[in-house]
C-alpha positions, 0 to 999 in steps of 0.5 A: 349328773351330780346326783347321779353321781352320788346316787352311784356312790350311795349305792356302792357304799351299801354294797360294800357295808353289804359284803362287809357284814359277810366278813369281806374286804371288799375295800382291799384295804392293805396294812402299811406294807402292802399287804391286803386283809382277808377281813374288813378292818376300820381306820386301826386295821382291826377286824370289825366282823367276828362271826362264826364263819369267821371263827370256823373257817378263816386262818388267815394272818393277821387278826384270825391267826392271831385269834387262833393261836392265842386261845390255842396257847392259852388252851395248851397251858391250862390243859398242862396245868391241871393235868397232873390234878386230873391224875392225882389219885394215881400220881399220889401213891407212885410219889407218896403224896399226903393230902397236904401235899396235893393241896401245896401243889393245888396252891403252888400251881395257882400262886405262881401265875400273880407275879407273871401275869402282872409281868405279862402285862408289862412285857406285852407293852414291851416286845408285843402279846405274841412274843410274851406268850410264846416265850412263857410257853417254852418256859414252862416246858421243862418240868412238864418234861421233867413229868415225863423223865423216871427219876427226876421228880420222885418226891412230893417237893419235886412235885409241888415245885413243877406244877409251880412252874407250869402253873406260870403258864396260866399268864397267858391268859393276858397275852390272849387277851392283849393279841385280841384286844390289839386285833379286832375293833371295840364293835367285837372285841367283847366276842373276840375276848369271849371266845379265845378266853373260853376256848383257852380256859376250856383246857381245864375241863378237856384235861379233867375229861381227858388225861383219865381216860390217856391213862387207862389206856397206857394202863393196858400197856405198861404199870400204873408209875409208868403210865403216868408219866407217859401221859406227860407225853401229851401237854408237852407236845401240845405246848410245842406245838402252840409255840411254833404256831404263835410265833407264826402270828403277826403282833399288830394288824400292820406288822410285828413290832420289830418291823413298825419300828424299823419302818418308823411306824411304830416307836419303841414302847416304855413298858414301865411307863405303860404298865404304871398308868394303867395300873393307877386308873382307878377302873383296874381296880374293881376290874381286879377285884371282879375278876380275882373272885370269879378266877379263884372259884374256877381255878379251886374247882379245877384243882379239887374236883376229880379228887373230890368226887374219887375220894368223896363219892368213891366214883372210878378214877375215869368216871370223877375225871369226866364229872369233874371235867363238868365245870370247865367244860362251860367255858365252851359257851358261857364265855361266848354268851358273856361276850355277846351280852356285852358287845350288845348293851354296848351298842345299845348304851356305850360303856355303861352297858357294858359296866351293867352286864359286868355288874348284873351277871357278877351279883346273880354269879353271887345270888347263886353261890349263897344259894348253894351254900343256903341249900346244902347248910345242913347237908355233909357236902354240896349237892352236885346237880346245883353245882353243874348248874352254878358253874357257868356264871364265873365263866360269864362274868369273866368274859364281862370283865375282860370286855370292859378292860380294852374301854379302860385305857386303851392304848396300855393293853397289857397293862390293864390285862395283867393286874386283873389276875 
């Protein structure tokens, strides 16, 4: 009788691992209140499957909703951000830009996002990712706005100071980070990161691809200065909206902080304390290091690229918004795949696999680039198929970068997401 016994709890533990490699809580395992998961979660209430069915057709609180609503953030502020860089060529002569100027505002728009994300990281350990990532969306809703308004931004300083501001937006990239991080276990947080970071990333090659073509149809209704600012129009909506629907999410899988506090569940963090430690483990800093020159490639190309190829190669203003949208677009899968690479050397070697992805794919991210400058030395620019093809390794290395981060200290998340800038 005893072996039969266990005989019928072997087999129902396989057919409970079975449902759960389907993405099912067939457990029904419930958070500190009660309240039952859609997915399978291990002894943390992180989600432990991540697949596409997941990804495509589940919305639920708390992982999924909060997967959804952070790429989604991120997504809206960097679509906000370089949505003005998509439309230079037309913003220039309304605001009498010089080339200096574009190039102030290109640095102000990126210069402006260190300080908040080492913030970020801070005030993710404070108050939680979702409240962080809310409360920076709403702030930088103003000089969007402000776009939109005749005769409020008139001059180049006006200008460069907004996208400064909206710039700022970029640190919510750590909040993604951290939310994911806090939600899905170690078995698929690298796929998790992944994929809300180069969802959300892909906001700079959708603007690029996008605003041109917002444009030319406000073109057909009304005069080139207006048009422009109409265009505004569409990154404010999109960050209202990706705020309402964050602040829907629920900050850890049992619950806001806000309520785990009150419960006694949870006590209140010491963000100082927190960000402090994470700050003097020795592994945030190759992580910074690693991430900083993968960062600044991509974040210089989103700038530069629509102007380069209106000016450089004398392309309609729609045409080098849509080659210039090239680059970002990557992020819709080689993000994925930096993901995926990691979550599978970390099943086959530990964190050193992970580690060795971060290392191979970074130094082959590097071969590439001496080999495009080698290639075009002698050459009055670079050759823009060699470009298109080099432009996915950034992408690959970051999401390498950001599946190492939650193995560093794993219970300073913000911390560790924020100085890696």
């Amino acid at each position: 009788m005893p072996a039969t016994l266990e005989s019928i709890e072997a087999e129902i533990a396989t057919l409970h691992e079975t449902l759960e490699s389907q993405g099912l809580n067939s457990r029904g395992v419930t958070d500190i209140f009660g309240r039952k998961f859609s997915l399978p979660v291990d002894d943390e209430h992180k989600a432990k499957k991540l697949g596409l069915t997941q990804i495509f057709c589940n919305f639920s609180n708390p992982h999924m909703r909060a997967f959804h609503t952070s790429w989604f953030g991120f997504f809206s502020s960097f679509f906000s951000t370089f949505a003005a860089a998509a439309l230079i060529a037309y913003i220039g002569p309304d605001l009498n830009l010089t080339a200096e100027d574009k190039g102030n505002a290109g640095i102000a728009a990126v210069a402006g996002t260190i300080f908040f994300r080492l913030a970020m990281g801070y005030i993710c350990d404070k108050v939680g990712a979702r409240r962080g990532l809310g409360t920076l969306l709403l702030l930088v809703t103003p000089p969007i706005i402000c776009f939109i308004i005749p005769g409020v931004i008139v001059n180049a300083g006006g200008f460069i100071a907004a996208r400064c501001v909206i710039g700022w937006g970029l640190a919510t990239f750590v909040a993604c980070q951290t939310w994911c991080s806090q939600q899905f276990s170690k078995s698929v947080v690298g796929m998790a990161n992944a994929t809300a970071a180069g969802w959300g990333n892909l906001g700079g090659g959708v603007t690029l691809l996008v605003m041109p073509q917002i444009m030319v149809g406000f073109l057909k209704v009304t005069d080139q200065d207006t048009a422009w600012r109409l265009c505004m129009i569409v990154p404010a909506a999109m960050i209202i909206l990706a705020t309402l629907l964050v602040m829907k999410g629920r900050d850890l899988p049992d619950g806001n902080y806000k309520e785990l506090e009150m419960s006694g569940a949870k006590q209140k963090g010491n963000g100082s304390l927190v960000f402090l430690i994470a700050a003097c483990n020795i592994n945030t800093i190759p992580l910074m290091i690693c991430y900083a020159t993968c960062f600044g490639v991509e974040l210089t190309m989103n700038n530069k690229a629509v102007l380069y190829f209106y000016e450089y190669y004398d392309l309609s203003k729609s045409l080098a918004g849509v080659l210039g949208a090239c680059f970002g677009l990557m992020n819709l899968f080689a993000r994925s795949w930096g993901g995926l690479l990691s979550d599978w050397t970390m099943k086959k070697f530990g964190i050193r696999g992970r580690v060795w992805s971060l290392f191979v794919v970074q130094v082959f991210q590097g071969f590439m680039c001496l080999t495009l400058g080698l290639l075009t030395v002698n050459m009055p620019g670079p050759v823009r198929m060699e470009r298109g093809q080099a432009s996915k390794y950034p992408a690959s290395v970051f999401e390498s970068i950001y599946s190492v981060t939650p193995e560093v200290t794993f219970h300073c998340y913000g911390g560790d997401e924020g100085p890696p800038l």
